[in-house]
SEKOLLO-43607 format. One record per residue (C-alpha): x, y, z; residue number from 1. Coordinates in steps of 0.25 Angstrom, whole numbers, plus 2048, in hexadecimal, padded with zeros to 3 digits. Layout:
+-----+-----+-----+-----+
:  px :  py :  pz : pos :
+-----+-----+-----+-----+
:   X :   Y :   Z : NUM :
...
+-----+-----+-----+-----+
//
This chain:
+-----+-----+-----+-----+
:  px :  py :  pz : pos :
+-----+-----+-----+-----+
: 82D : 6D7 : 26B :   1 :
: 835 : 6D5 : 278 :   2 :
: 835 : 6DA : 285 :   3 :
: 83B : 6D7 : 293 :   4 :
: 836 : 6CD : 29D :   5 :
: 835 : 6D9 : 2A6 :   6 :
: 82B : 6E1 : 29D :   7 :
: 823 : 6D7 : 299 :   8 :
: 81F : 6D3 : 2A7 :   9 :
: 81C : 6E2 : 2AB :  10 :
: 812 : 6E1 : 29E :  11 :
: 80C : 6D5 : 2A0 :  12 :
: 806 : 6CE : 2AE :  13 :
: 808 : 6BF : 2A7 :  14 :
: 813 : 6BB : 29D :  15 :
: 812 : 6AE : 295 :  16 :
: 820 : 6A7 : 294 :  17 :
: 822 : 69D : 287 :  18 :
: 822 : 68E : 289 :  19 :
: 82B : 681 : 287 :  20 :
: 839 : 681 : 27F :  21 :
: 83D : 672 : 280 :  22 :
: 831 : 66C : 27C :  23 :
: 82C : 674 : 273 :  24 :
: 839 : 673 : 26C :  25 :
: 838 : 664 : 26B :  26 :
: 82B : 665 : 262 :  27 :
: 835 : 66D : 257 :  28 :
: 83F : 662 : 257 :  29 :
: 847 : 664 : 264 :  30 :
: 84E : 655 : 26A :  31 :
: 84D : 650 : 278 :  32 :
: 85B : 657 : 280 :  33 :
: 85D : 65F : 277 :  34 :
: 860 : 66D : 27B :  35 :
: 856 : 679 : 274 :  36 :
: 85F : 685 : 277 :  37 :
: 868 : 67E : 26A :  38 :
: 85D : 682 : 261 :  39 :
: 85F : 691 : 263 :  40 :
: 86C : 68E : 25C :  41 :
: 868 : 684 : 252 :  42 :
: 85A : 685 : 24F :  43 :
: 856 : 692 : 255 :  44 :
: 848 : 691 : 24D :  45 :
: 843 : 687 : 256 :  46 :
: 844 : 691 : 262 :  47 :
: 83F : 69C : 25C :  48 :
: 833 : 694 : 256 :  49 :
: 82F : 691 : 265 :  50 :
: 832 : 69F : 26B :  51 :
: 828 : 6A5 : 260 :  52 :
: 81D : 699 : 261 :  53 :
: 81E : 69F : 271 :  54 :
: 81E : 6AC : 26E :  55 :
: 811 : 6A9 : 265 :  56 :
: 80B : 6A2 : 270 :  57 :
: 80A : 6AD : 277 :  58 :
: 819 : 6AD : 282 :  59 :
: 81C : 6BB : 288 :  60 :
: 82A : 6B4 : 28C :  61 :
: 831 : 6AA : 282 :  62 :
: 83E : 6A2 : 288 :  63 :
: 84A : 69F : 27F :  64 :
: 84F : 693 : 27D :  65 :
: 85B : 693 : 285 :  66 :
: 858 : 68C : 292 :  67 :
: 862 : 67F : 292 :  68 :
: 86C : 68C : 28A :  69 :
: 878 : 68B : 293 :  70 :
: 884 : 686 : 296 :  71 :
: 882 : 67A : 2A0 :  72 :
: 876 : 676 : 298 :  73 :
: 87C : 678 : 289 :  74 :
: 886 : 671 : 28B :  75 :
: 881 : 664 : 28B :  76 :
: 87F : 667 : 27F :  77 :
: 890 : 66C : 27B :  78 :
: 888 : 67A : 279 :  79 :
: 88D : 681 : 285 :  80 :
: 894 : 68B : 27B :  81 :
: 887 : 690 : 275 :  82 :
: 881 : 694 : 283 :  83 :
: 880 : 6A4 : 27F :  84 :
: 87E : 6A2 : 270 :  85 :
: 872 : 697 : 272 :  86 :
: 86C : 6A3 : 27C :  87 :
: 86E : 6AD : 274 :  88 :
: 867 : 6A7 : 269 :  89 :
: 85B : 6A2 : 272 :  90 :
: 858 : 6B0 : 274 :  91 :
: 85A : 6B6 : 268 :  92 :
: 84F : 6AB : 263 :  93 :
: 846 : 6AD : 26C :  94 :
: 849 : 6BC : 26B :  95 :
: 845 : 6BD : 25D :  96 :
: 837 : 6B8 : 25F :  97 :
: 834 : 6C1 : 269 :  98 :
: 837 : 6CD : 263 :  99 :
: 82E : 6C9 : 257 : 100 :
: 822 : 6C7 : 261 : 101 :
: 818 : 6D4 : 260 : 102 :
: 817 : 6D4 : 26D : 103 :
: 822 : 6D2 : 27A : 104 :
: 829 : 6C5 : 27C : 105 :
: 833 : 6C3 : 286 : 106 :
: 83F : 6BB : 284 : 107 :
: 846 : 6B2 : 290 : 108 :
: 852 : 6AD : 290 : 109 :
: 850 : 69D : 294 : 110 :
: 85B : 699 : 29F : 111 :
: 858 : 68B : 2A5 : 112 :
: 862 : 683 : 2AE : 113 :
: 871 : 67E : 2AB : 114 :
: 86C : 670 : 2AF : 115 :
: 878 : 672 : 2B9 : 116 :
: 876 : 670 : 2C8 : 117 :
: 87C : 67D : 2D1 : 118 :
: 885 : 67C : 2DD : 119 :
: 885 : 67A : 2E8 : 120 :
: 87A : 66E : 2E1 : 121 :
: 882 : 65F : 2E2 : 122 :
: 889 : 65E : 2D5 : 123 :
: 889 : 66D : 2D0 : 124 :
: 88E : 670 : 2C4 : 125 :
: 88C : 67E : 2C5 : 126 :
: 88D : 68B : 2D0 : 127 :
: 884 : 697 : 2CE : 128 :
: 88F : 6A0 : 2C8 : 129 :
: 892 : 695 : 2BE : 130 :
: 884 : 693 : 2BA : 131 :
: 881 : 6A2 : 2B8 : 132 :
: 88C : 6A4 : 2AF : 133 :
: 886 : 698 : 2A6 : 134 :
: 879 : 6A1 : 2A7 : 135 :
: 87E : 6AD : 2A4 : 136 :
: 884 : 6A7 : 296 : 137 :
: 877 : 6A2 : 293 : 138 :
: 872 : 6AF : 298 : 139 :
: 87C : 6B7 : 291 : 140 :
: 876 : 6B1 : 283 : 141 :
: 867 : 6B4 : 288 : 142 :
: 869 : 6C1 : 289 : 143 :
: 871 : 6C5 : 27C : 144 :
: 866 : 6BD : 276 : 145 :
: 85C : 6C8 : 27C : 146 :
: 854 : 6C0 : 285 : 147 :
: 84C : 6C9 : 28E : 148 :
: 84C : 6C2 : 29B : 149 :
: 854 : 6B5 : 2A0 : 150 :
: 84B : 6AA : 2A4 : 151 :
: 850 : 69F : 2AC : 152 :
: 848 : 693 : 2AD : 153 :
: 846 : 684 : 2B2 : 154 :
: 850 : 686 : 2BF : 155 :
: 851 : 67D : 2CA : 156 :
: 85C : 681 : 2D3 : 157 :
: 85A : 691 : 2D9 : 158 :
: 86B : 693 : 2D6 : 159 :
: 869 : 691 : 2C9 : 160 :
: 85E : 69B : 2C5 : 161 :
: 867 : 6A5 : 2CF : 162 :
: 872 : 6A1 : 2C5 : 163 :
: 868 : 6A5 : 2B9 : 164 :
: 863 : 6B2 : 2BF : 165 :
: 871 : 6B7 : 2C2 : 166 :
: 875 : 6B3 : 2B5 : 167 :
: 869 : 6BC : 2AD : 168 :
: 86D : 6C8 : 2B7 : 169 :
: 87D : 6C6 : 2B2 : 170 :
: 879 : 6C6 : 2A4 : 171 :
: 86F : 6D2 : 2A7 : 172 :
: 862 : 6CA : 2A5 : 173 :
: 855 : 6CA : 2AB : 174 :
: 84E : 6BD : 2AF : 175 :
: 846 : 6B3 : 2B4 : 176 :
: 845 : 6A6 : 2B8 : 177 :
: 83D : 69A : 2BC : 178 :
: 83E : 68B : 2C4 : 179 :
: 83B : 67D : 2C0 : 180 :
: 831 : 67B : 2CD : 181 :
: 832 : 66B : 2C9 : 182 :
: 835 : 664 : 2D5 : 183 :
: 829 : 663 : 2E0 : 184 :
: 828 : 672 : 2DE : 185 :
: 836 : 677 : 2DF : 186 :
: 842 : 676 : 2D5 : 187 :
: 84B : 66B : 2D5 : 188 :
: 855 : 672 : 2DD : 189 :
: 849 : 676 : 2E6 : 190 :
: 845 : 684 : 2E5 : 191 :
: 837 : 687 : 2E8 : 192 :
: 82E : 68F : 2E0 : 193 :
: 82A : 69A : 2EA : 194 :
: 83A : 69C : 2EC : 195 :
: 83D : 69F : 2E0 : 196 :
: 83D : 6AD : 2E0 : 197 :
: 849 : 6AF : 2E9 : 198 :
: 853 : 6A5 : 2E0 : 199 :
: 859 : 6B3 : 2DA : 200 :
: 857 : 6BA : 2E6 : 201 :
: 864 : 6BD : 2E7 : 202 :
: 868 : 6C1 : 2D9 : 203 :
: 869 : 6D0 : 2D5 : 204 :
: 85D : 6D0 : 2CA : 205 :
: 851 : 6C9 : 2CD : 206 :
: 848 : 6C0 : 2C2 : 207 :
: 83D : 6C5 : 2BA : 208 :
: 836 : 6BA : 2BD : 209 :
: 836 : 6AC : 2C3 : 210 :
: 82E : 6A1 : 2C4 : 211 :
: 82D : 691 : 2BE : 212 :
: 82E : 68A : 2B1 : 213 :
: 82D : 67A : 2AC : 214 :
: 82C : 672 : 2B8 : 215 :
: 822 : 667 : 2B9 : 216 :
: 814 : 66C : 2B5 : 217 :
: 80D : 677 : 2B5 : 218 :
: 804 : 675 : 2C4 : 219 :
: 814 : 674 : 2CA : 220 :
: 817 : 680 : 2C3 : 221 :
: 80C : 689 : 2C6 : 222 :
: 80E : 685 : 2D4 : 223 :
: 81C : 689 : 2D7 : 224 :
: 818 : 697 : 2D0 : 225 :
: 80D : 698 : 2DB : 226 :
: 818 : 698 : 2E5 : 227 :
: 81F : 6A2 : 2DC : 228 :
: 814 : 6AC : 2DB : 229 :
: 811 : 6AB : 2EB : 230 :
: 81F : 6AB : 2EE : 231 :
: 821 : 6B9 : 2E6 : 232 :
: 814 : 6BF : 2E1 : 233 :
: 81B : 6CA : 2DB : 234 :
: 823 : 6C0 : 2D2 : 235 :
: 823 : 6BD : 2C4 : 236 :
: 823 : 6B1 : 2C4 : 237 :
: 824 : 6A8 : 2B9 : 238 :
: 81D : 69B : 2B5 : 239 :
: 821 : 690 : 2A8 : 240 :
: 81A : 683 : 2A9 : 241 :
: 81C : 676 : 2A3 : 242 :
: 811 : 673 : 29B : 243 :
: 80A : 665 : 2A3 : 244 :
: 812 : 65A : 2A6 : 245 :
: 81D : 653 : 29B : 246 :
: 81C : 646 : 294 : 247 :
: 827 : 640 : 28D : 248 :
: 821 : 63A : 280 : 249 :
: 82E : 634 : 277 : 250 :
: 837 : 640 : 275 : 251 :
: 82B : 649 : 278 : 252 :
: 828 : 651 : 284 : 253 :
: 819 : 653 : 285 : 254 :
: 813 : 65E : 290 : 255 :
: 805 : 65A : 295 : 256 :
: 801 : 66A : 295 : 257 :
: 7F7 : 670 : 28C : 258 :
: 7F6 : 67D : 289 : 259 :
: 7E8 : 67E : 28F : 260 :
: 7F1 : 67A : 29D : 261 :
: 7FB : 686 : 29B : 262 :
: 7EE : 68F : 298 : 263 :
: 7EB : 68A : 2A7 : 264 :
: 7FA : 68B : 2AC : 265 :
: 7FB : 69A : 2A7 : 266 :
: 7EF : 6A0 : 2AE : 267 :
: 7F1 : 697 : 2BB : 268 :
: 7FF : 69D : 2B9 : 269 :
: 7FC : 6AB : 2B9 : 270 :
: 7F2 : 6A8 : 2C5 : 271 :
: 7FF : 6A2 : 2CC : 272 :
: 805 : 6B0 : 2C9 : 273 :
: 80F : 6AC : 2BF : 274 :
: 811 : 6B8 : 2B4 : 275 :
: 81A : 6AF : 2AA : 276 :
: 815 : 6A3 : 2A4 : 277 :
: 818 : 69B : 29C : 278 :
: 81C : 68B : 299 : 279 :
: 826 : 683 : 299 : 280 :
: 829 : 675 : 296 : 281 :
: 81E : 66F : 28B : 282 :
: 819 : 67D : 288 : 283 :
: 815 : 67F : 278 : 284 :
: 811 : 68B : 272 : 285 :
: 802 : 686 : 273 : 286 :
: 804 : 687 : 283 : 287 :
: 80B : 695 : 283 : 288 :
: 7FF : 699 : 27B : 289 :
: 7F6 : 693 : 285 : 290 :
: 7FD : 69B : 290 : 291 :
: 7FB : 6A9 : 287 : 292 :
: 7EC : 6A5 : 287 : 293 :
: 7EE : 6A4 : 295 : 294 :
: 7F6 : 6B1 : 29A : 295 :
: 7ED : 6B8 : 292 : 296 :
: 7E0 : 6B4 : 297 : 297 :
: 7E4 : 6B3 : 2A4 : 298 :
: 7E7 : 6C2 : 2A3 : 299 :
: 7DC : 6C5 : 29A : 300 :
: 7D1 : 6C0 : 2A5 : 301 :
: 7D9 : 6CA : 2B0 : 302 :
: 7D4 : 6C0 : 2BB : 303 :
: 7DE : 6BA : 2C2 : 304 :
: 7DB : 6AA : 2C7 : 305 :
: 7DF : 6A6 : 2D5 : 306 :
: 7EB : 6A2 : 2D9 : 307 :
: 7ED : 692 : 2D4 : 308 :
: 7EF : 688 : 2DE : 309 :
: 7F6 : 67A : 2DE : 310 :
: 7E7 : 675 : 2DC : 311 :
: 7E2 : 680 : 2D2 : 312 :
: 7F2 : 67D : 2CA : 313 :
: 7EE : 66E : 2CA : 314 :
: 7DF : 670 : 2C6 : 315 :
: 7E4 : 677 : 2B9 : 316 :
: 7F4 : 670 : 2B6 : 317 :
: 7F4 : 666 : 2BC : 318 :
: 7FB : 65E : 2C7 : 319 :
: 806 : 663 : 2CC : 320 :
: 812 : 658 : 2C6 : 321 :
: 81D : 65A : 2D2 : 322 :
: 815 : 662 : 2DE : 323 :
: 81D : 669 : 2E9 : 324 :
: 821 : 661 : 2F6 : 325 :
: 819 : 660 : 302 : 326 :
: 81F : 668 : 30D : 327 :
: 82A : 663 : 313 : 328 :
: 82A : 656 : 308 : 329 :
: 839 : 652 : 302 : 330 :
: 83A : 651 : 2F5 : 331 :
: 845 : 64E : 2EA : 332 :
: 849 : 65B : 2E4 : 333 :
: 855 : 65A : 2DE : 334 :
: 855 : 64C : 2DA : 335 :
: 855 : 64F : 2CC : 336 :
: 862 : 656 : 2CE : 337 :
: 85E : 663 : 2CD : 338 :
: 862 : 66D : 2C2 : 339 :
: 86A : 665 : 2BB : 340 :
: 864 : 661 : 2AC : 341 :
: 858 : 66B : 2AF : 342 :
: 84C : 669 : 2A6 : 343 :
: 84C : 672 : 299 : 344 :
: 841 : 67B : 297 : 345 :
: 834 : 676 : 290 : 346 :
+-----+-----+-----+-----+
//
């Protein structure tokens, strides 16, 4: 059945978001550089199978596959003309499985960057007024698709999530969004995690939710959502992690995560005062499940742990892979230039 974003986190105190796209889909056949959101199109089987395997596994939210679905990114692929019709589809897919769930699953619309950098950046290819109108195309297809909520994930530059969210409020949508903290602890356009809850500040409609997704490992993660949740207690803030640390094996990315790890990560998680979590990159349906456990335990004991530390995150997940800066320090943000060709979720 379905139900707002909204709703859903009136009725429940932790929601459980799904896991990986990318790399779940390259176990069912999908090639290196090849770009998923296709499949709604060609082999719309493929998404649905995941979005259930999720949705069995326990997800509150499931994300469609639509986050490399727009203009600037399609048309690497001479797919730009298919921007609405490959969003449309991707929620209509992902729409289908939730409303034969028995019980409420929320569908969100996956937004990630144009790979574009935004001006006044050296070498801009963009302004903000042309990068919300491509949003508000993929948008536009979201939305007639019945997503319930847009959620714009993996940003790096603060302009360009403004251009999301004003998008999402053009087209009459709800939504969320969360950062890629991969960079010493800030974005590689440098925005840090306890100022993340002004970037829409100035927009008319303010998100359901923010908070992080993929970045470098789960220890990085949960630390930038501690800066989050102390920033803004009152926040729903939001919480995807990578599962461990990446190996490229041939033609195969392996995660180092288990799902006994994102058992650890959710309940550190809700300790850190996240209420969505979930996975991102290397995330299976074993690990989602683990996280279900998880939630449910956690909620099940009603005995809140104490709030992790940088020490007590370690202990558990492991060392942090790209720590934050000492004060004062100068580091090469930026260097990899920014948000251009911006990792694809999972």
């Amino acid at each position: 059945m379905r139900i707002s974003l909204y709703d859903l986190l009136q009725q429940k105190p932790l929601l459980l978001a799904d896991g990986a796209t990318g790399t779940n889909f390259m176990h069912m056949g999908l090639e290196p550089g090849f770009p998923p959101d296709i499949w709604n199109l060609t082999e719309p089987q493929k998404p649905e199978l995941l979005h259930q395997q999720f949705v069995d596994a326990g997800a509150d939210i499931i994300l469609t596959n639509t986050f490399g679905a727009n203009a600037p990114r399609l048309k690497l692929h001479q797919m730009e003309d298919k921007t609405y019709e490959m969003n449309k589809a991707g929620a209509e897919i992902a729409g289908k499985v939730a409303e034969a769930a028995d019980r409420p699953v929320v569908v969100a619309g996956s937004v990630g960057p144009t790979g574009e950098l935004i001006e006044p950046m050296p070498t801009a290819t963009l302004t903000v007024e042309s990068a919300t109108a491509f949003f508000e195309e993929q948008m536009k297809g979201l939305r007639d698709g019945g997503a319930d909520v847009i959620w714009i994930e993996t940003m790096s530059d603060p302009q360009e999530i403004v251009a999301a969210g004003q998008a999402a409020i053009n087209v009459g949508m709800p939504y969320a969004f969360t950062a890629s903290f991969d960079t010493a602890g800030k974005t590689m356009m440098g925005l840090a995690p306890g100022n993340i809850h002004g970037v829409t500040a100035g927009l008319s409609e303010q998100p359901l939710a923010v908070g992080s997704n993929c970045g470098v490992g789960a220890s990085d993660l949960l630390l930038g959502t501690l800066h989050m949740t102390k920033a803004d207690p009152n926040a729903v803030v939001v919480g995807k992690a990578n599962c461990g640390i990446p190996t490229v094996r041939g033609k195969e990315t392996v995660y180092s995560g288990t799902p006994e790890l994102m058992y650890d990560y959710a309940q550190l998680a809700a300790d850190a005062g996240v209420r969505i979590i979930g996975g991102c990159c290397g995330n299976a349906p074993e690990h989602v499940a683990a996280m279900r456990k998880s939630i449910d335990d956690y909620i099940a004991r009603n005995e809140p742990g104490e709030r992790p530390t940088r020490q007590s995150l370690e202990e558990k997940l492991g060392a942090l892979v790209n720590p934050p800066l000492a004060e004062g320090a100068v580091g090469r943000r930026g260097a990899r230039g920014g948000a251009r060709g911006g990792r694809r979720r999972g």
